[in-house]
N, CA, C and O atoms as a GROMACS GRO file, in nm:
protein
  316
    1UNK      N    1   2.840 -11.251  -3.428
    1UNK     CA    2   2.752 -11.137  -3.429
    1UNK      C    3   2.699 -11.115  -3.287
    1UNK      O    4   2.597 -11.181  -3.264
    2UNK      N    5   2.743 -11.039  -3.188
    2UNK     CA    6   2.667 -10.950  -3.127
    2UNK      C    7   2.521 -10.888  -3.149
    2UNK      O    8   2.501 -10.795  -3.227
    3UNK      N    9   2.395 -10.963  -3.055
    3UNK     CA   10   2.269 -10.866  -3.022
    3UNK      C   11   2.250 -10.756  -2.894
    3UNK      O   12   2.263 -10.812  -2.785
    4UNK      N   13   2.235 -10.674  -2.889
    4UNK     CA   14   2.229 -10.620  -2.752
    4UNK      C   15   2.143 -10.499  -2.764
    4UNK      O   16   2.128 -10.452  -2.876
    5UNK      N   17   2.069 -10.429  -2.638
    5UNK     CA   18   2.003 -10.334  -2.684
    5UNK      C   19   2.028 -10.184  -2.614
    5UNK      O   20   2.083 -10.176  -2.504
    6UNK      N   21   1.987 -10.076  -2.682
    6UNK     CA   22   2.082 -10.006  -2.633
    6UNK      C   23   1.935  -9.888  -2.631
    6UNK      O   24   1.843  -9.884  -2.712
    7UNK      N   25   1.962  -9.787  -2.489
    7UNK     CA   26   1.802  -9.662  -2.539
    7UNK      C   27   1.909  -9.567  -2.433
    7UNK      O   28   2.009  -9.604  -2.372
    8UNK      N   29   1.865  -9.474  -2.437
    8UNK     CA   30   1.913  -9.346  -2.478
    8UNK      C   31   1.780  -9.276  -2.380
    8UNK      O   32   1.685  -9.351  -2.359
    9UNK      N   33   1.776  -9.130  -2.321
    9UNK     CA   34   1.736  -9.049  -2.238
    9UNK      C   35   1.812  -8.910  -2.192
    9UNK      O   36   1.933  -8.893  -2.177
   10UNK      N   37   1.725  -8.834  -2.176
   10UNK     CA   38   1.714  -8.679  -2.130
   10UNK      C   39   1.816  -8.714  -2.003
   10UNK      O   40   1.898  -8.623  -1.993
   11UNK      N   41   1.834  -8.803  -1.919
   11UNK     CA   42   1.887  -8.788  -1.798
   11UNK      C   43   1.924  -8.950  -1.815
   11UNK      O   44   1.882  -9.021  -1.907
   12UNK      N   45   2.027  -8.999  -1.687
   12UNK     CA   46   2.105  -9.123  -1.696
   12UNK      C   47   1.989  -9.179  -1.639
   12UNK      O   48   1.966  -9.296  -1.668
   13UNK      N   49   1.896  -9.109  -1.548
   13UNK     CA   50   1.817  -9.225  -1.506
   13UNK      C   51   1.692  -9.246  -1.565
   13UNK      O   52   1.619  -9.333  -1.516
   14UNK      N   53   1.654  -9.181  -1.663
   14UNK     CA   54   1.560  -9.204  -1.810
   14UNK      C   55   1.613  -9.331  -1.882
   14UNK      O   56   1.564  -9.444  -1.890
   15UNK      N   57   1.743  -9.271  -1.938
   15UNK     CA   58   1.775  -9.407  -2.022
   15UNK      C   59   1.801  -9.518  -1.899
   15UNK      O   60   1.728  -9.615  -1.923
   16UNK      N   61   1.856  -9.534  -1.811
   16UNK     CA   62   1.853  -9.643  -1.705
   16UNK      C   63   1.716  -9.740  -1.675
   16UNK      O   64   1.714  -9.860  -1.646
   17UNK      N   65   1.608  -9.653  -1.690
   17UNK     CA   66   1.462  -9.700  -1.644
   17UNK      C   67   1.412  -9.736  -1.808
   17UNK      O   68   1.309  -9.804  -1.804
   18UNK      N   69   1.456  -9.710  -1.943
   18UNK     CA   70   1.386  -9.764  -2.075
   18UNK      C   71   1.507  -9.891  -2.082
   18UNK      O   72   1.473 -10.004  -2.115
   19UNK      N   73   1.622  -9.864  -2.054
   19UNK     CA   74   1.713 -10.016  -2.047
   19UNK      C   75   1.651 -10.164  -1.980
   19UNK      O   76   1.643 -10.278  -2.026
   20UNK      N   77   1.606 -10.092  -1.828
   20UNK     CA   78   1.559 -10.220  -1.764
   20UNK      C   79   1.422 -10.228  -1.830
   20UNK      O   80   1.372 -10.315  -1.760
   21UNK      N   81   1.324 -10.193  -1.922
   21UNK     CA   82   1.199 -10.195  -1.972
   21UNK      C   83   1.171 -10.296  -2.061
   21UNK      O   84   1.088 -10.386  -2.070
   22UNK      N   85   1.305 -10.237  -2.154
   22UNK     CA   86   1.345 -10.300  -2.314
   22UNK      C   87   1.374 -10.443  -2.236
   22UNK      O   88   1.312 -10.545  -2.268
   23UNK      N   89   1.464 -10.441  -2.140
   23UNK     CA   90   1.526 -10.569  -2.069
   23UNK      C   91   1.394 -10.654  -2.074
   23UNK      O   92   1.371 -10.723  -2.173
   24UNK      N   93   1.346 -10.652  -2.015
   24UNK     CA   94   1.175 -10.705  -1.947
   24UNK      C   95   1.098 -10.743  -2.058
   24UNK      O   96   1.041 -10.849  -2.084
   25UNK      N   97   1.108 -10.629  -2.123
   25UNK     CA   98   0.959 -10.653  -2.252
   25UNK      C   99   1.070 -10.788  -2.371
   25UNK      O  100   1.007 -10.873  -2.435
   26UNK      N  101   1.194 -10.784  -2.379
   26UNK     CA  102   1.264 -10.871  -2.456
   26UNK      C  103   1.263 -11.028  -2.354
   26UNK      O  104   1.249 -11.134  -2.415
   27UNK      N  105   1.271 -11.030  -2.268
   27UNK     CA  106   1.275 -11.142  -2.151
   27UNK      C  107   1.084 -11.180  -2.221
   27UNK      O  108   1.046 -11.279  -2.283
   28UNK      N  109   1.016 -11.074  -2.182
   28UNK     CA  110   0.881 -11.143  -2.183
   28UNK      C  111   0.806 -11.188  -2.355
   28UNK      O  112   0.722 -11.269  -2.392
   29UNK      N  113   0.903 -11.074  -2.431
   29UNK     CA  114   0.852 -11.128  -2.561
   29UNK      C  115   0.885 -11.324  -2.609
   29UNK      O  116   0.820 -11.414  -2.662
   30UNK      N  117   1.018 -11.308  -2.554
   30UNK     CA  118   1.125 -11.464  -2.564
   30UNK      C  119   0.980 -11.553  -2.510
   30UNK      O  120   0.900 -11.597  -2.593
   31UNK      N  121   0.964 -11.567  -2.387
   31UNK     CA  122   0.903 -11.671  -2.360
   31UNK      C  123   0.708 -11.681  -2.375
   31UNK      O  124   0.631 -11.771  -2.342
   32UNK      N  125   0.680 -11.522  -2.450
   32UNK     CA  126   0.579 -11.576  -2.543
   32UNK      C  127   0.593 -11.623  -2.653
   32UNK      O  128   0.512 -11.694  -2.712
   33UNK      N  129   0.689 -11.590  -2.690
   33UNK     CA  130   0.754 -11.701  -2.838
   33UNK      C  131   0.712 -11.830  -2.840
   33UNK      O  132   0.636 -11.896  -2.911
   34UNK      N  133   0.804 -11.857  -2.706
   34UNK     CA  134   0.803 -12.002  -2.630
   34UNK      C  135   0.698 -12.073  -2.665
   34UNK      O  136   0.688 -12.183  -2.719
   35UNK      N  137   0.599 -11.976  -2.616
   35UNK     CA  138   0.433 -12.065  -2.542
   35UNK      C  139   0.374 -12.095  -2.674
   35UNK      O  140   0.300 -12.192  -2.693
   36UNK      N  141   0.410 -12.007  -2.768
   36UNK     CA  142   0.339 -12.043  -2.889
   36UNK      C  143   0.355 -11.902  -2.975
   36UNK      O  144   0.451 -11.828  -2.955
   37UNK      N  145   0.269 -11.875  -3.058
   37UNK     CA  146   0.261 -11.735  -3.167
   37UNK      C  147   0.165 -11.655  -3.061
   37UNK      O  148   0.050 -11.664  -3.019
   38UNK      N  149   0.301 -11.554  -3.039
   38UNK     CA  150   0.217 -11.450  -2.960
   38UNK      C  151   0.083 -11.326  -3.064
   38UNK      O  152   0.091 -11.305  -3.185
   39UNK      N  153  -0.008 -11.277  -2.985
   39UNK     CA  154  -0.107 -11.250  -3.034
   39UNK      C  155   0.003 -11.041  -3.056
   39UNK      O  156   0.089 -11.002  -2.977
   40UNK      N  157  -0.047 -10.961  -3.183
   40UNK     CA  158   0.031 -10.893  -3.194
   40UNK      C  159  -0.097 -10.761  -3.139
   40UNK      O  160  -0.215 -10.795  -3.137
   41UNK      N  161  -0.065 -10.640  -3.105
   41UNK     CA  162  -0.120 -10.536  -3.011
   41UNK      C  163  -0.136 -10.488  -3.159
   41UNK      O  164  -0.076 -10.518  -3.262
   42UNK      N  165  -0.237 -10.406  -3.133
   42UNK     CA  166  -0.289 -10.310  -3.300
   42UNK      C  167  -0.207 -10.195  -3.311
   42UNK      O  168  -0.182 -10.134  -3.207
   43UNK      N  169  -0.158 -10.153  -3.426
   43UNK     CA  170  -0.051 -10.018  -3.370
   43UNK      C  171  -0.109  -9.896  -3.288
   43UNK      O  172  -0.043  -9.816  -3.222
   44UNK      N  173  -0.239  -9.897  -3.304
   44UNK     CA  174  -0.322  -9.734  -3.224
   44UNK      C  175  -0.308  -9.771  -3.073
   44UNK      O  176  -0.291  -9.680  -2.992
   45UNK      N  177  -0.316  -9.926  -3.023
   45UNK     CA  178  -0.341  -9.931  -2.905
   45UNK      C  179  -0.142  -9.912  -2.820
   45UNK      O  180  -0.119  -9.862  -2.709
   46UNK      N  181  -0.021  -9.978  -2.928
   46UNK     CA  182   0.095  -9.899  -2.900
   46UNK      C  183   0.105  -9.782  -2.890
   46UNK      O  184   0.158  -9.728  -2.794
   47UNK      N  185   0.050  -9.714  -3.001
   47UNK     CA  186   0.037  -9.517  -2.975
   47UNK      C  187   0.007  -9.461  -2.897
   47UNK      O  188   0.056  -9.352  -2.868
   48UNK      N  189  -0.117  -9.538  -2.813
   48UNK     CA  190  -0.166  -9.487  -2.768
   48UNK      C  191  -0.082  -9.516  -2.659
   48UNK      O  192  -0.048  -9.402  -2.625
   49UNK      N  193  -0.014  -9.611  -2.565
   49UNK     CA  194   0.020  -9.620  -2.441
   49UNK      C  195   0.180  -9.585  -2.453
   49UNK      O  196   0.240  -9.582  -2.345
   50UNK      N  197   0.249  -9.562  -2.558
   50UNK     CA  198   0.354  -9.446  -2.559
   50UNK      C  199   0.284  -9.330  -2.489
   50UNK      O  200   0.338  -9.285  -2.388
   51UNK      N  201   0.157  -9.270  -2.537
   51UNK     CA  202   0.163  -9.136  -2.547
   51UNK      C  203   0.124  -9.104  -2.350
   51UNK      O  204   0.107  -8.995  -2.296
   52UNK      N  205   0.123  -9.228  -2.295
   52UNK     CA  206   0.007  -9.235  -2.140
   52UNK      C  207   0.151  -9.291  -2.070
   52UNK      O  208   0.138  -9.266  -1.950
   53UNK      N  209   0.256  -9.342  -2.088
   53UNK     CA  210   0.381  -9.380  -2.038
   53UNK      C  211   0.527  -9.362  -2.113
   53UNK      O  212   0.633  -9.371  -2.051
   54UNK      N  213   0.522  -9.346  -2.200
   54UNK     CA  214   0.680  -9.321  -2.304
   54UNK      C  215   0.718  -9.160  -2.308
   54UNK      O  216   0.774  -9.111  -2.405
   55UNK      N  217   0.687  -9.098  -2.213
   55UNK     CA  218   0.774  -8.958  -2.157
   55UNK      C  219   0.890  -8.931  -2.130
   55UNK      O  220   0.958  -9.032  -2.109
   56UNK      N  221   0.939  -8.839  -2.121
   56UNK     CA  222   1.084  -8.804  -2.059
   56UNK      C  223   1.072  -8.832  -1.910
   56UNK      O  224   1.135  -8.926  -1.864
   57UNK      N  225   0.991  -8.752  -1.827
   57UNK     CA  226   0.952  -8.737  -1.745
   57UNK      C  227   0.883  -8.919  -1.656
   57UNK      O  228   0.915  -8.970  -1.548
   58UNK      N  229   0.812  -8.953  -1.735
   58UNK     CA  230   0.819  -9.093  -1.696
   58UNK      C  231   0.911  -9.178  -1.662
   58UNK      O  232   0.928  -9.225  -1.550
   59UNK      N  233   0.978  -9.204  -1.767
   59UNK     CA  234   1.111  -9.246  -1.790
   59UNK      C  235   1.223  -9.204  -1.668
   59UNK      O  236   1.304  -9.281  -1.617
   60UNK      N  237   1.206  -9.080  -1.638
   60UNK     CA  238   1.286  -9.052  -1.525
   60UNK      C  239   1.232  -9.104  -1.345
   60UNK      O  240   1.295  -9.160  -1.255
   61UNK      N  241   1.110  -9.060  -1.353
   61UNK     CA  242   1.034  -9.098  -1.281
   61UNK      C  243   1.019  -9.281  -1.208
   61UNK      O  244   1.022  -9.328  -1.094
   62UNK      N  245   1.009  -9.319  -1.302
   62UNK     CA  246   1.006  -9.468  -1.295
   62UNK      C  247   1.096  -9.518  -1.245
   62UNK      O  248   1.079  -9.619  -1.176
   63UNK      N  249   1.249  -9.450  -1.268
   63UNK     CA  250   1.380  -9.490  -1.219
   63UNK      C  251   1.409  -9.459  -1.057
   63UNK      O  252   1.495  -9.516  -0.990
   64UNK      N  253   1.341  -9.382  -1.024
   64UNK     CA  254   1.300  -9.312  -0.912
   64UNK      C  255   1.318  -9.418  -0.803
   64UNK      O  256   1.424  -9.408  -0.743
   65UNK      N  257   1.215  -9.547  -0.752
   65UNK     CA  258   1.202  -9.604  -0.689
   65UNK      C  259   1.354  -9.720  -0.666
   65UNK      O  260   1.405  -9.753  -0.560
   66UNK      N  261   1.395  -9.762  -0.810
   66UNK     CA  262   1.513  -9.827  -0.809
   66UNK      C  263   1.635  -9.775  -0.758
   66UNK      O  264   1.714  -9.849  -0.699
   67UNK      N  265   1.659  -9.627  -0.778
   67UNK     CA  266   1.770  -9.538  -0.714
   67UNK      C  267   1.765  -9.525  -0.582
   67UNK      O  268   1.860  -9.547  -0.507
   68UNK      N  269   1.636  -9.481  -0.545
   68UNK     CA  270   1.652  -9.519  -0.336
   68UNK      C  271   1.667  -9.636  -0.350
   68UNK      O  272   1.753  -9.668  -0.267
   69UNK      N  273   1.629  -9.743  -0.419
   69UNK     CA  274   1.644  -9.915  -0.341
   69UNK      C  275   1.810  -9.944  -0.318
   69UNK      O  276   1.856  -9.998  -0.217
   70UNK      N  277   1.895  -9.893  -0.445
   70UNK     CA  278   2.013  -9.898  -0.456
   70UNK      C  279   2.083  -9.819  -0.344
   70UNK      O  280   2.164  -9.868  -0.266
   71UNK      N  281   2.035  -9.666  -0.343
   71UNK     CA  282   2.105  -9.586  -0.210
   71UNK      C  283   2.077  -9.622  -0.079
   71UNK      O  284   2.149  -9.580   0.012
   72UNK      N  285   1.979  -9.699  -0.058
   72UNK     CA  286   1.933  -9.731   0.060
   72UNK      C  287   1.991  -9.897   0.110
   72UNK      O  288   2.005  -9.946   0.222
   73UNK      N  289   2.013  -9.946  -0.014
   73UNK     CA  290   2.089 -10.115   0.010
   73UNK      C  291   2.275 -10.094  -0.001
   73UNK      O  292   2.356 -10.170   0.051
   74UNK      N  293   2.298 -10.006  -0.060
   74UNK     CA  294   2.424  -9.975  -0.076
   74UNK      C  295   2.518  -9.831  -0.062
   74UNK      O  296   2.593  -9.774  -0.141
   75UNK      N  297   2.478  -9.807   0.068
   75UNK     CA  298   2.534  -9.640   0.104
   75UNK      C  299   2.657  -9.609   0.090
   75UNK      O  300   2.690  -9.492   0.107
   76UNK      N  301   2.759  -9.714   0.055
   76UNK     CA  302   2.852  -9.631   0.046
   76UNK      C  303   2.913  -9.622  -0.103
   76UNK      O  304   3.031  -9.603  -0.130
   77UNK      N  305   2.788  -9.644  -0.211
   77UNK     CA  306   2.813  -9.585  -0.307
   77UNK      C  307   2.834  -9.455  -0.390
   77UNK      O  308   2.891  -9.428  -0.495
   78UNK      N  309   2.744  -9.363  -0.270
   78UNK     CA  310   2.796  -9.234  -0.321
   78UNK      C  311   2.885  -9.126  -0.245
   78UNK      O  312   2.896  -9.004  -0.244
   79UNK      N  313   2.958  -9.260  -0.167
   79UNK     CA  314   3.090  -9.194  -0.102
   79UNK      C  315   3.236  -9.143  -0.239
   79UNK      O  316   3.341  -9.092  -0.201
   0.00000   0.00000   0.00000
């Protein structure tokens, strides 16, 4: 059986920037596992920080900084 995770976006670099997120928040959920029983967020206070970061526009945005790091470390990628 295969786990893997997969997100989806308005633009490649939306879903690119919720991939590396999901990446992160699954890396960081694992090793609060680890430490012990992680403490769980109330669902209003998730709602609420979707509604202040889980945009299209965010999502694109966010990817922003990683795309110059890449064009700027590796120029002759968009030869």
């Amino acid at each position: 059986m295969s786990h893997s995770i997969l997100t989806v976006g308005h633009t490649v670099d939306e879903a690119a920037y919720w991939y590396i997120n999901l990446e992160r928040s699954c890396q960081a959920q694992l090793l609060a596992e680890a430490a012990g029983r992680p403490t769980t967020i109330k669902h209003e206070t998730a709602r609420l920080t979707q509604t202040q970061v889980g945009s299209h526009t965010s999502g694109w945005f966010g990817f922003q900084p990683l795309y110059d790091r890449i064009v700027r470390e590796e120029p002759d990628l968009l030869n």
